[in-house]
N, C-alpha and C positions, 0 to 999 in steps of 0.2 A: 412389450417383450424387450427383456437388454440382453445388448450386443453379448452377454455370456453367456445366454441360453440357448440352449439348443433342443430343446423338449420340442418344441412344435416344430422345426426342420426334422428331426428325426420320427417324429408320428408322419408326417406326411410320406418320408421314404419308407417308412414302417407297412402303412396302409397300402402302398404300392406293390410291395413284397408279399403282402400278404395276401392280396389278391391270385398273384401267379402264385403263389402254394397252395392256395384252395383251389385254382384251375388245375394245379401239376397232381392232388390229390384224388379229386374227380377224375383224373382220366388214367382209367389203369397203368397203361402205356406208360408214362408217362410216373407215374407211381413206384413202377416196381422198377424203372431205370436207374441202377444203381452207380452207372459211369458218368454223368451229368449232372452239378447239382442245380437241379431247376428251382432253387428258391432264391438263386446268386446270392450265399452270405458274403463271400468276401468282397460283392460287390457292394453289397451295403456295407460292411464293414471299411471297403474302400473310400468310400463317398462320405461317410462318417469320419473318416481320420484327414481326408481332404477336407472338408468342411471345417474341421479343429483348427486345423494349419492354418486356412485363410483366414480365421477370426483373429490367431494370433498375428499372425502378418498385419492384419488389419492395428491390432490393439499398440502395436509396435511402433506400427506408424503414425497413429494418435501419440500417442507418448511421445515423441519424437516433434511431433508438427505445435503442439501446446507448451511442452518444454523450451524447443526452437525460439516461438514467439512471446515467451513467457520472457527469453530472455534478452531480445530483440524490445521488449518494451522498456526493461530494466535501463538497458546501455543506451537506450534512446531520451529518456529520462536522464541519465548519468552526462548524459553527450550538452544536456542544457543547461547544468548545473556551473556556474562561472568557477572561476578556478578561486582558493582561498587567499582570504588578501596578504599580500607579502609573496606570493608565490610567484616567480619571476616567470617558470617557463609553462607553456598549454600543456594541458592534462591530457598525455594520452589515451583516447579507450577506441574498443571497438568501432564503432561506428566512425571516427575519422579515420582512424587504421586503414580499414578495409574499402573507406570511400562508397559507403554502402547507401548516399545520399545519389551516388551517379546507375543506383541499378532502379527497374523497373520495381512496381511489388509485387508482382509474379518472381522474380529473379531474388528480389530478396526474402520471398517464401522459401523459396530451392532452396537457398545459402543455410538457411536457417535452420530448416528439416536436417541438410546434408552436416552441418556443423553439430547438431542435437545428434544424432543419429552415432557420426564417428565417435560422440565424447560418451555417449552414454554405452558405447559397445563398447568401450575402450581401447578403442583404434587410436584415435585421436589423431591422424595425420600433420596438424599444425598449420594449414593451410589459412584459417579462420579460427583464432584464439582470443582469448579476454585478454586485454590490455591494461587495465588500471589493477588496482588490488581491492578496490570495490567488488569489480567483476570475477578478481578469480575467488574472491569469498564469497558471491550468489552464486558462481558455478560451483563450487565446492559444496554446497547447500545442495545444490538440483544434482549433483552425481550423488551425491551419498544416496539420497532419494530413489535417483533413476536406477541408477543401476540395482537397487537392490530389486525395485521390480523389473527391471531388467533380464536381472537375470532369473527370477523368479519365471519370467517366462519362459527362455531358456530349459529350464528345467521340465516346465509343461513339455515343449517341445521335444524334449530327451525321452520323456516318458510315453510321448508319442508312440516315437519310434522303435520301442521296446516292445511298446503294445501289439505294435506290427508284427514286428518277429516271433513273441509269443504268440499271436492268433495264426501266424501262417504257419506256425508247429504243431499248432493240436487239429487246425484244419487237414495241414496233410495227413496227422494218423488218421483221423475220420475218413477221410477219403480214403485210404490204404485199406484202412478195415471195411469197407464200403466194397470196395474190388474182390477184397478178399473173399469177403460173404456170398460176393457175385459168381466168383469164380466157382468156390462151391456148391453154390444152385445150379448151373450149369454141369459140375461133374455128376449132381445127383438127378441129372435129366430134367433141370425147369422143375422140380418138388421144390414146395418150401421145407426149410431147413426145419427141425424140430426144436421149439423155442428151449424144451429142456438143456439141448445142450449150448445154447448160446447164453 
């Protein structure tokens, strides 16, 4: 199963659901309650668009932590290479910059995630930048790249969000017209309503 699917997390909440509908349909009670919906869609609709989120979270942060270290081997590689002959003064880059020889590699995982992370969201703070012109033409390489799926993700996310507010819109009419119906069974004394006219 890859991390982009989501077919069997959603059978499994599916199967769940569907259970209390066939409980909620067996039992009159419970049936013809039109103020409560006993099959929770927007709970599952909730759990479903929570579910999306974190996978993007997650995929965000992959991209970020492979990029980071992708380019943390680059300037570490670059950081051995002797300077050209004739060349009078040391080659700055990354790794002597930042003195990234005096961090743990735990800390220099952070640095690296955190540096990935700003460049490819286009934050870029500046904290932790490419130094040589090696580096800023393999990072120029890795944004054009990242960021486009960068922000491709983004996008998922945007469309999330929309999806939300369109399913919490057609949820409330349903529910409205749910009352409403209710409401009328009740004025017509508990009769069901006659399907002709609905």
């Amino acid at each position: 199963m890859s991390l982009l699917d989501t077919t069997k997390f959603m059978e499994v909440v599916s199967n769940i659901y569907e259970k209390r509908l066939t409980r909620a349909c067996n039992d009159p009670k419970l049936a013809n309650d039109q103020l409560e919906d006993n099959n929770e869609i927007m709970a599952q609709i909730w759990i479903q668009t929570i579910f999306k989120t974190f996978r993007l979270v997650i995929i965000i942060f992959l991209i970020s932590y492979y990029l980071g270290i992708l380019f943390y081997v680059f300037s570490d590689i670059m950081n051995d290479i002797p300077p050209f002959p004739g060349d009078t003064h040391e080659m700055e880059n990354f790794m002597t910059y930042n003195s990234m020889d005096d961090y743990s590699s735990k800390e220099k995982t952070i640095i690296m995630i955190y540096f990935s992370m700003t460049s490819l969201s286009t934050v870029g703070f500046g904290d932790f930048n490419p130094r040589s012109d090696l580096e800023r033409l393999f990072i120029a390489g890795l944004l054009l790249i990242g960021v486009s799926v960068f922000s491709y993700i983004m996008g998922n996310l945007i469309e999330i969000i929309d999806e939300i507010g369109t399913i919490n819109a057609t949820f409330n009419d349903g529910d409205n017209l749910a009352k409403f119906f209710g409401l009328i069974k009740r004025f017509n004394h508990d009769k069901a309503i006659n399907h002709e006219i609905v």
